[in-house]
N, C-alpha and C positions, 0 to 999 in steps of 0.2 A: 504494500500500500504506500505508493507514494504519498508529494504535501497536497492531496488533490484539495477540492473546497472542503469535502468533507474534514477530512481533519486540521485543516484552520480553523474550519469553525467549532470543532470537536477541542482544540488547543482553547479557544476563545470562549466556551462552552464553561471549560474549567476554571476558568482563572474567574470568570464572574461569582462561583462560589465564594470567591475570598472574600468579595466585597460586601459590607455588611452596611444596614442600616447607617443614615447621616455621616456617613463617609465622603472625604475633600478626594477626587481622584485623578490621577492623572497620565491621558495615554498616549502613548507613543504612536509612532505611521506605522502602517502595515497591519501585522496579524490584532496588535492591541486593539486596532480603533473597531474591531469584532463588537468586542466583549460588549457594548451596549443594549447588542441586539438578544443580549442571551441575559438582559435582568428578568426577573418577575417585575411585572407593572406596579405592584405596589413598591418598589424596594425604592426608598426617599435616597438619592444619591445626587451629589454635585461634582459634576465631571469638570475638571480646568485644565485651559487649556494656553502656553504657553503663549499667543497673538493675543490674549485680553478677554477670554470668556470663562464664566465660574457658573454651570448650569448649563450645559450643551444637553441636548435630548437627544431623540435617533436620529437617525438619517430620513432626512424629507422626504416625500413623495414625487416622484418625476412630474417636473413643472411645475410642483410646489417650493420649490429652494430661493428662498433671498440671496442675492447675490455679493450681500454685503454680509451676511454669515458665513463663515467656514470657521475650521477645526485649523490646529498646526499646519496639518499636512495640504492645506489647500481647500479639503473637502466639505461642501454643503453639511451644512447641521441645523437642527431645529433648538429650541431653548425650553425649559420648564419653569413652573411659575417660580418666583425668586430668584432668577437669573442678572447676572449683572457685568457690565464691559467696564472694561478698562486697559491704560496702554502697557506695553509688557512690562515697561519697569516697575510698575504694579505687580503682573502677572509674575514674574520673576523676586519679587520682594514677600511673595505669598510662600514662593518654594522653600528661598534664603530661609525665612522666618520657619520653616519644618511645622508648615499649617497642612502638607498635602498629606493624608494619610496614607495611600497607596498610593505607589506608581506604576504602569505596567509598561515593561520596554523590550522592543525587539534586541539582539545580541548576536556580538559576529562568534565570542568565545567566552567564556565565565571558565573559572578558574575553581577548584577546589575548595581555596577560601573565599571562594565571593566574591572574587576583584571578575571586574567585568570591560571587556572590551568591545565598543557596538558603535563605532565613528567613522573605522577606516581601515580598510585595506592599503598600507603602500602600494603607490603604482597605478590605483586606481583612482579614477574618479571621486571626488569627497562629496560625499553627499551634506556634510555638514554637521557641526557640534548639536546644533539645537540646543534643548535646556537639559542633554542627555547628564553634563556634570554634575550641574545642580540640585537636579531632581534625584539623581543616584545618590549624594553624599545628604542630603536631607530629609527626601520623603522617610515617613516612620518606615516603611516596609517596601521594599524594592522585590518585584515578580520580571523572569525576564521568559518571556514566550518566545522561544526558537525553534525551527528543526533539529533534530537530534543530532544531524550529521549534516555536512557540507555535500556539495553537488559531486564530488570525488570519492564521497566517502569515511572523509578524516573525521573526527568527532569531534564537537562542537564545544563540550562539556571536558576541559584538559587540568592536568595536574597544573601546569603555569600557560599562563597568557601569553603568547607569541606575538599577538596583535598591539600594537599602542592602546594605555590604558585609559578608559574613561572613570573611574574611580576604582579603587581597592574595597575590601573585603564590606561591600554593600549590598549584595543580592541575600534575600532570603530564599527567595522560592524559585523553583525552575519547571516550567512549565514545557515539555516539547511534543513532539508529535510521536513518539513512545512511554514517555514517563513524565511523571512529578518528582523532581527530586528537593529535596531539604536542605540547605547548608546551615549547618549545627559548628559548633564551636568545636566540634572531634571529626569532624569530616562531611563529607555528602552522604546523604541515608536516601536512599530509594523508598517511596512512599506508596506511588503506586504505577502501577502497568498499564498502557491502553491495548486494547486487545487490537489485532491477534496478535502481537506482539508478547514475547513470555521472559521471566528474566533472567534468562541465558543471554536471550537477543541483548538486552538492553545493555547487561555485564559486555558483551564483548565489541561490543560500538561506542561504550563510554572510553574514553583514556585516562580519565582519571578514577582514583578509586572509588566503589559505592559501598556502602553496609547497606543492606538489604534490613529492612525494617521487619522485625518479626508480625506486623498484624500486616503484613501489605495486602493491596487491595488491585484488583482488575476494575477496570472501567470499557463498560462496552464500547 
């Protein structure tokens, strides 16, 4: 099973679990900016966003998008009641001040302890810091949603970062499209399996080490 839709939205499925009632949150381009669409409607949440919004809702209705709304990433977004704008050095004074309580960020490499690389490839194209430093060394709880493995195969998930870093030992949670893993203060614990994947697989596509968590869990 490759990263078809299904399991981005199945990666973006899970990560919305984390988020709990009147939580400040905040997400990144790519697989993160899913996870909205996988709240329950009741769940009160304020999504912020890095260009000056606190209160993004889903994704518009084609033909319904203001054009003067969008997300970081460029993208149309709708608002919920209590919503409110302002310029980033606002938006950016909110992260500084460690008001976001989660953040959810895509990753090129995460490390063992936590340190997290998601900016840049040398050599390539920069896609850009964004608020990737700020939000990693501040939000109370840093989730990074990856593929497990690179398009070659190498694993994503390594004993030391290779990649230039965007902050050190800041990720809590790793979310990818075989597993959930933990970074605990004794190492990464494997929490749980997405199926069909078993965790033999998962053991020998990680490079860095995992403890295998005695209650783990499968997820359809």
């Amino acid at each position: 099973m490759g990263m078809g839709i299904d399991s981005r939205n199945r990666m973006a499925k899970r990560a919305a679990k984390e988020i709990k009632d009147q939580m400040v949150v905040n997400l990144g381009i790519g697989i993160p900016s899913l996870v909205p669409n996988h709240l329950p409607i009741s769940r009160q949440v304020m999504f912020h966003a890095e260009n000056g919004v606190l209160g993004m809702g889903p994704t518009p209705i084609m033909g319904q998008e203001d054009e003067n709304l969008c997300n970081a990433g460029g993208y149309p977004v709708t608002i919920v009641n209590g919503a409110s704008y302002f310029d980033s050095s606002i938006a950016f004074a909110i992260i500084r001040r460690g008001l976001i309580d989660v953040t959810i960020l895509g990753a090129l490499q995460v490390s063992q302890s936590g340190d997290l690389a998601n900016w840049i490839v040398p050599g390539k194209k920069v896609p850009g810091m964004g608020g990737a430093i700020d939000l990693a060394q501040k939000a109370k709880r840093v989730i990074v949603l990856m593929n497990h493995q690179n398009k070659d195969g190498t694993s994503k998930i390594v004993s030391e970062c290779t990649l230039p870093l965007t902050a050190k030992c800041c990720v809590n949670l790793i979310i990818t499209d075989m597993a959930v893993v933990e970074v605990t203060g004794s190492g990464l614990l494997l929490k749980e399996v997405m199926q069909p994947f078993t965790i033999e697989d998962v053991l020998k596509r990680t490079e860095a080490d995992l403890v295998v968590d005695e209650n783990i869990q499968y997820i359809e």
